[in-house]
Backbone as a chain_set.jsonl record, in Angstrom:
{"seq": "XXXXXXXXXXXXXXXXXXXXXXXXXXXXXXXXXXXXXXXXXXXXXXXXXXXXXXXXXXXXXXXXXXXXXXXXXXXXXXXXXXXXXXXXXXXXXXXXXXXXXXXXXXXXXXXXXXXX", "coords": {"N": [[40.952, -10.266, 15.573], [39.94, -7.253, 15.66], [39.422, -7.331, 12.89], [36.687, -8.819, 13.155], [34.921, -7.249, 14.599], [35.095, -4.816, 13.053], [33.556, -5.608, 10.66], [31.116, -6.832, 12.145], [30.523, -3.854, 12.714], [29.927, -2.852, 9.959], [27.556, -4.041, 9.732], [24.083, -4.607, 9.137], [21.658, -4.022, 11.323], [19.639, -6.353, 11.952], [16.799, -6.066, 13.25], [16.115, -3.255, 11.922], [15.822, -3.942, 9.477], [13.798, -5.931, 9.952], [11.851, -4.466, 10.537], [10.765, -2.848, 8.289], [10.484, -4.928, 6.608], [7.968, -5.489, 8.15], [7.157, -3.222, 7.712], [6.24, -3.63, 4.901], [4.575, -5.212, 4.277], [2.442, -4.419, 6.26], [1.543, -2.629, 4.139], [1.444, -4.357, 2.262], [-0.784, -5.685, 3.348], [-2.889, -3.608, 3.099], [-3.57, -3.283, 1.076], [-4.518, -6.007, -0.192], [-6.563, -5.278, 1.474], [-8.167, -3.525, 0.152], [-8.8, -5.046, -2.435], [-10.241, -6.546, -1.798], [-12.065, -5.641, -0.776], [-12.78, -3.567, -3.626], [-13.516, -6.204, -4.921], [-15.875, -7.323, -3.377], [-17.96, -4.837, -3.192], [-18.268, -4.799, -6.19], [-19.339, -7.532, -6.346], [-21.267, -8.013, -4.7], [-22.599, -5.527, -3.595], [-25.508, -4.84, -4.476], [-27.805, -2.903, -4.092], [-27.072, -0.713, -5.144], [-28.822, 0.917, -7.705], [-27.821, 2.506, -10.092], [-25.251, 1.059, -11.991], [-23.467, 2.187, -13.359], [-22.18, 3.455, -10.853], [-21.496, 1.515, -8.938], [-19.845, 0.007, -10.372], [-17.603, 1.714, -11.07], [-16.362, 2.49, -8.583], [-15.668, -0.15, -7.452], [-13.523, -0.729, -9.606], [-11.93, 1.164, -8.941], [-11.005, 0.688, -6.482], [-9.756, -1.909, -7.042], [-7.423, -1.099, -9.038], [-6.498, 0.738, -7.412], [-5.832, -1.194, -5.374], [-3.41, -2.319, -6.757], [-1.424, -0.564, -7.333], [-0.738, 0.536, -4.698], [0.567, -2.038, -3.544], [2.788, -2.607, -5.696], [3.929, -0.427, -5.466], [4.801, -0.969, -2.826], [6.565, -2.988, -3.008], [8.62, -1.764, -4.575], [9.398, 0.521, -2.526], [10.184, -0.767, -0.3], [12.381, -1.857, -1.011], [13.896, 0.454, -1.772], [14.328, 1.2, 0.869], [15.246, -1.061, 2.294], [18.323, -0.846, 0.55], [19.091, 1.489, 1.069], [19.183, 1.78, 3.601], [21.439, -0.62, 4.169], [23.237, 0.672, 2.704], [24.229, 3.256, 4.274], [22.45, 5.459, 3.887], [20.572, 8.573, 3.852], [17.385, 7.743, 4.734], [14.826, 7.052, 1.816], [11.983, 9.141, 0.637], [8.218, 8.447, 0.898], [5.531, 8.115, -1.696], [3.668, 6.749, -1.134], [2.033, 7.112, 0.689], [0.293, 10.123, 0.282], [-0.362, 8.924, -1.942], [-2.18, 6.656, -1.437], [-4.159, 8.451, 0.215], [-5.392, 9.927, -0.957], [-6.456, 8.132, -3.419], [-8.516, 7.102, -1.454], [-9.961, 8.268, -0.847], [-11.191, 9.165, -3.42], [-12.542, 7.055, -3.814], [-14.243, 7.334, -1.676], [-15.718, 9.331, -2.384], [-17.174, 8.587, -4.515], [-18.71, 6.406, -3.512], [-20.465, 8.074, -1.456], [-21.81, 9.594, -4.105], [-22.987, 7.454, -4.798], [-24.153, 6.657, -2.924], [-25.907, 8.479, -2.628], [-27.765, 8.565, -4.633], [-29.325, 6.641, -4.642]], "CA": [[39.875, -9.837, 16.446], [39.571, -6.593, 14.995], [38.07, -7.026, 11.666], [35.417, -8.931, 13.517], [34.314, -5.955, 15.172], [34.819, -4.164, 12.079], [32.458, -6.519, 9.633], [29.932, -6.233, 12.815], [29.823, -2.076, 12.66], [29.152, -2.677, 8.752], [26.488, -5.462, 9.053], [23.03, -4.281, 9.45], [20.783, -4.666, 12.009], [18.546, -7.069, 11.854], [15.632, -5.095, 13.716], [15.491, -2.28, 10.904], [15.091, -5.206, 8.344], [12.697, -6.566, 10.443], [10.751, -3.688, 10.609], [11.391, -2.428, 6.9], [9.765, -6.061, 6.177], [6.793, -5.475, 8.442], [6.211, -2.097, 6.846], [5.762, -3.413, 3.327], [3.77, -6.378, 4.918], [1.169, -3.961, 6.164], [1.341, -1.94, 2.715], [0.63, -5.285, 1.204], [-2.553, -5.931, 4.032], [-3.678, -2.841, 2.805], [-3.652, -3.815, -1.05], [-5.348, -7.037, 0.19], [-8.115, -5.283, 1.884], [-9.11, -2.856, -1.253], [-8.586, -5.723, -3.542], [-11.275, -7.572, -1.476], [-13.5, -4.459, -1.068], [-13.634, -3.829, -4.752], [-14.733, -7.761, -5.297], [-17.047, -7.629, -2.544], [-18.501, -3.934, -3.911], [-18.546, -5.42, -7.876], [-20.465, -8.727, -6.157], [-22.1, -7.863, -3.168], [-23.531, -4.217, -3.381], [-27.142, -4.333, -5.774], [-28.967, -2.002, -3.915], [-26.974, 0.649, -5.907], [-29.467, 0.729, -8.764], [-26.972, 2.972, -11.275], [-24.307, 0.066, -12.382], [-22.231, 3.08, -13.629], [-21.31, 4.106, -10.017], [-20.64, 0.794, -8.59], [-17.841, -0.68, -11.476], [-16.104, 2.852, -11.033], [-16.017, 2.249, -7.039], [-15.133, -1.435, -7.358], [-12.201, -0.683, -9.995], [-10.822, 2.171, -8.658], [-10.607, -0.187, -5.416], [-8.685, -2.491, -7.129], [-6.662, -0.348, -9.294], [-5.705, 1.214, -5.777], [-4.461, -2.027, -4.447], [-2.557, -2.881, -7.667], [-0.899, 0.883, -7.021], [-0.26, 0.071, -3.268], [1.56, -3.756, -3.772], [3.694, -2.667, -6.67], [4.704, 0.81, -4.644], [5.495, -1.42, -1.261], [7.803, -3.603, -2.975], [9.47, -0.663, -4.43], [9.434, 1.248, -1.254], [10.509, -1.652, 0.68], [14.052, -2.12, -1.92], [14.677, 1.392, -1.854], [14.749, 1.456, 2.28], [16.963, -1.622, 2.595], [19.547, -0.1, -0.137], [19.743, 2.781, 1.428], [20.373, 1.244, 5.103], [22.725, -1.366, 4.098], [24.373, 1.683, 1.968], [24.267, 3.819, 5.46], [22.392, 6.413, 3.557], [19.153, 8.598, 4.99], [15.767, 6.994, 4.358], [13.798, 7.633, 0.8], [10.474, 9.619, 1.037], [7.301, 7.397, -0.23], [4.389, 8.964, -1.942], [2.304, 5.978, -1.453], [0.922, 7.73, 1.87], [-0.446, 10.341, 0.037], [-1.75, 7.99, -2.982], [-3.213, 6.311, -0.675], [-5.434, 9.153, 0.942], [-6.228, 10.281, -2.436], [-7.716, 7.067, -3.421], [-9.572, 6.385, -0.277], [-11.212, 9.865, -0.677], [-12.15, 9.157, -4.763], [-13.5, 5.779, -3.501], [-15.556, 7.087, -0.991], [-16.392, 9.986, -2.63], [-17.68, 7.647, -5.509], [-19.57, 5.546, -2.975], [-20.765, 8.54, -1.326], [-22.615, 9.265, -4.802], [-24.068, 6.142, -4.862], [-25.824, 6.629, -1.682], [-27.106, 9.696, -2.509], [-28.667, 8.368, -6.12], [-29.6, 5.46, -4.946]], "C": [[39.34, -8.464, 16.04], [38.853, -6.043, 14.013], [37.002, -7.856, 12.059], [34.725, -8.125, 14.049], [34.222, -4.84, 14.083], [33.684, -4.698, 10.881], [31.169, -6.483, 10.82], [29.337, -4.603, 12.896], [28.985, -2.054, 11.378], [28.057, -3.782, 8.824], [25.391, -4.614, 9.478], [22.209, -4.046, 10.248], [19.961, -4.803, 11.736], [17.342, -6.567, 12.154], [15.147, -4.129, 12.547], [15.493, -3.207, 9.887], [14.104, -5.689, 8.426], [11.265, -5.763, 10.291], [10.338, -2.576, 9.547], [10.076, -3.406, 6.715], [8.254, -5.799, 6.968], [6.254, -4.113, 8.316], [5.496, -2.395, 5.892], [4.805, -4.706, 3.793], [2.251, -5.88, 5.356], [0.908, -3.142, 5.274], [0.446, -3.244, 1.94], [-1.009, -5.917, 1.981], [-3.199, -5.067, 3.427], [-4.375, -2.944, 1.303], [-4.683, -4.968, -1.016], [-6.944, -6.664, 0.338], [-8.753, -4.509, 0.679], [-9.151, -3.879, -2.311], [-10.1, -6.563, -2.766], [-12.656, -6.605, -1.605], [-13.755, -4.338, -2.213], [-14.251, -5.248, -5.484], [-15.573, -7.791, -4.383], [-17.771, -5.907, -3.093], [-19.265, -4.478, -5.352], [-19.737, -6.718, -7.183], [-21.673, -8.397, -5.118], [-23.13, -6.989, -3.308], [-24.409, -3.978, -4.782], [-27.376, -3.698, -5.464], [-28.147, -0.697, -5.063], [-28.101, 0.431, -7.477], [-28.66, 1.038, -9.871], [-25.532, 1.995, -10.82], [-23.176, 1.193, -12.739], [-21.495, 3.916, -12.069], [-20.504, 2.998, -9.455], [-19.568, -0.03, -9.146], [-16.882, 0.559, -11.439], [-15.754, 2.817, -9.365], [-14.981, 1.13, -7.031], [-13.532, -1.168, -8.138], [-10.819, 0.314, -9.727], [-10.261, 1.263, -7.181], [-9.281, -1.08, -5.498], [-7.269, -2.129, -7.936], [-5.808, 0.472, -7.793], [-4.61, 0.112, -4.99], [-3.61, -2.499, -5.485], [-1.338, -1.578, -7.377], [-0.084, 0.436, -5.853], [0.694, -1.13, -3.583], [2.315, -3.607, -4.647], [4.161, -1.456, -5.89], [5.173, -0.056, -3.348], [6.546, -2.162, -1.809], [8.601, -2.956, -3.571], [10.403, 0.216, -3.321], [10.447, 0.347, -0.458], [12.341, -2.138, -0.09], [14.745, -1.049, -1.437], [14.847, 1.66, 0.172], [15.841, 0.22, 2.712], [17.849, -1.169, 1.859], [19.914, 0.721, 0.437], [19.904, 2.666, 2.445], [21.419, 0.396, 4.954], [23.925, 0.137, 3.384], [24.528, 2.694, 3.207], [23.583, 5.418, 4.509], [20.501, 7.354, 4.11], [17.886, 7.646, 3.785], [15.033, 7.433, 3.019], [12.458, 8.011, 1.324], [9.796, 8.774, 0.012], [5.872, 8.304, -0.485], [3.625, 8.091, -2.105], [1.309, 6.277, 0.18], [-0.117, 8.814, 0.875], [-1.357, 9.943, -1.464], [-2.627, 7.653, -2.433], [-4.513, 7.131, 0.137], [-5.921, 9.699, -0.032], [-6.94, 9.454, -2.864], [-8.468, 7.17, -2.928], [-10.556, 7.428, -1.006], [-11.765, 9.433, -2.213], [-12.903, 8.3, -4.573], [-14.733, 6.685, -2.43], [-15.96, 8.431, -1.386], [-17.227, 9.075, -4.038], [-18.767, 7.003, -4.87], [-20.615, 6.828, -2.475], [-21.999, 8.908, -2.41], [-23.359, 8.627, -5.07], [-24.959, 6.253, -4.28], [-26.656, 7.444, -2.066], [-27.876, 9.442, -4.343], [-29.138, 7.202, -5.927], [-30.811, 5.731, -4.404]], "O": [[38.109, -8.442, 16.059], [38.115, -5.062, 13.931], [36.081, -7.734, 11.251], [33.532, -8.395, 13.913], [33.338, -3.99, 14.186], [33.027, -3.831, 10.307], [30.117, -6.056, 10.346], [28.179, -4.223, 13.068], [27.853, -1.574, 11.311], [27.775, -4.367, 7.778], [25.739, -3.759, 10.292], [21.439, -3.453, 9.494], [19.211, -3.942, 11.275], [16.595, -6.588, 11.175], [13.966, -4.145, 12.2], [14.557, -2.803, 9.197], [13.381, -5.98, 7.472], [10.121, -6.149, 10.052], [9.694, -1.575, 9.863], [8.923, -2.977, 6.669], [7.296, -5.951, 6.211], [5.126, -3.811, 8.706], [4.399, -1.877, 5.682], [4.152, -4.882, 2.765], [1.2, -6.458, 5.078], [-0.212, -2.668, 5.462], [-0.629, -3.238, 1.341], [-1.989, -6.397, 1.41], [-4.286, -5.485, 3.028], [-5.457, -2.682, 0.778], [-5.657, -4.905, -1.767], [-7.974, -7.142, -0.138], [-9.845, -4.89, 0.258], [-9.68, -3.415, -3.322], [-10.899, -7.13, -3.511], [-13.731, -6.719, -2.194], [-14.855, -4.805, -2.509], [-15.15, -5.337, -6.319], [-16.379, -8.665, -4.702], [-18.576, -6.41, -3.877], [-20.478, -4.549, -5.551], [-20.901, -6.728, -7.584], [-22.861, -8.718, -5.097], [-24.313, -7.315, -3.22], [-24.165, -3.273, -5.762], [-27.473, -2.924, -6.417], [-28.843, 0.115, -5.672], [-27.767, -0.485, -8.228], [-28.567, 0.165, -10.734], [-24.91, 2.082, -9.761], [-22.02, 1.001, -12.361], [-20.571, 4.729, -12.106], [-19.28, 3.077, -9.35], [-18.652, -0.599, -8.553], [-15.68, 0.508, -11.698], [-14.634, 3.235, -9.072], [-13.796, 1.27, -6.73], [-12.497, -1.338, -7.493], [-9.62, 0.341, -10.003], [-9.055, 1.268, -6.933], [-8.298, -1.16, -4.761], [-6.202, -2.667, -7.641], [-4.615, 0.565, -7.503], [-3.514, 0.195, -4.434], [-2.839, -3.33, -5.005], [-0.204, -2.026, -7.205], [1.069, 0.021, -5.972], [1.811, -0.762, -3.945], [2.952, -4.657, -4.733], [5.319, -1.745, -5.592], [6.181, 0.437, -2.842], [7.594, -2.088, -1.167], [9.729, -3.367, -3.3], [11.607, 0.47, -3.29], [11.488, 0.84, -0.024], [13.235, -2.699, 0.543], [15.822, -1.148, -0.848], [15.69, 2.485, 0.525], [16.923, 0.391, 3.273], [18.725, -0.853, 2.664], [21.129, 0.915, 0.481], [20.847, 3.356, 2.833], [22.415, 0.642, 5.634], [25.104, 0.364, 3.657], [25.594, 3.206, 2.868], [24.298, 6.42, 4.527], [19.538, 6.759, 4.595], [17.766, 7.212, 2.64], [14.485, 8.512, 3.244], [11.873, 7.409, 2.224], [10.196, 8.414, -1.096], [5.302, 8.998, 0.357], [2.797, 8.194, -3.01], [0.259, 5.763, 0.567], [-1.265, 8.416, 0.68], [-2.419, 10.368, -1.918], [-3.778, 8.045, -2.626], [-5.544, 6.604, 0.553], [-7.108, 10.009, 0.063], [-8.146, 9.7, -2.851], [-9.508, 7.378, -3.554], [-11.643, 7.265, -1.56], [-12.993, 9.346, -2.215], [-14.042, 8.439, -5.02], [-15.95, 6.558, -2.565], [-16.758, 8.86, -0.552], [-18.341, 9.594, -4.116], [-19.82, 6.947, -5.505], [-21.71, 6.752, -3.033], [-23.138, 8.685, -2.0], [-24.43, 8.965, -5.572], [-26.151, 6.118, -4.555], [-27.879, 7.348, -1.968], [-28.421, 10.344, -4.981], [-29.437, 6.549, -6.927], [-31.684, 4.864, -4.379]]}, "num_chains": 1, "name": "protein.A"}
């Protein structure tokens, strides 16, 4: 009876797995949605007349979500290892990739407007 109570202190909980998994889940929505914005930018947006602003919008878009979806399933290894190992939490620098992008994208688009 004992080491069942002992193999339950070391087992995990399920909840911070759960919610580990629905971190990298909305990391990977986010990869989704720039991956759709730069194909809907590259197809969608003519009025930009200069072609040289909108393929550097569109690819930095998707270069962003290729960035994002290969950093979440990183991210998302190194936080279960290090709870099953009982150890503190890794820091992720795909928060501030991510606000760095946004900002080159919409400073990119930003250009557009104003040359278009």
């Amino acid at each position: 009876m004992g080491s069942d109570s002992d193999s339950e202190e070391t087992r995990l909980d399920y909840r911070f797995t759960l919610a580990n998994e629905r971190t990298f889940l909305a990391w990977i929505r986010t990869a989704l949605g720039l991956l759709a914005g730069g194909v809907a930018v590259h197809e969608l947006v003519k009025p930009f007349r200069h072609h040289w602003v909108r393929t550097p919008i569109a690819l930095s878009c998707i270069v962003l979500a290729v960035v994002i979806a290969v950093g979440a399933y990183g991210h998302w290894r190194h936080v279960e290892r290090a709870m099953r190992a009982g150890e503190r939490l890794p820091r992720t620098l795909m928060v501030p990739i991510l606000a760095i992008g946004i900002a080159v994208v919409a400073a990119l688009a930003g250009l557009g407007v104003l040359l278009s």
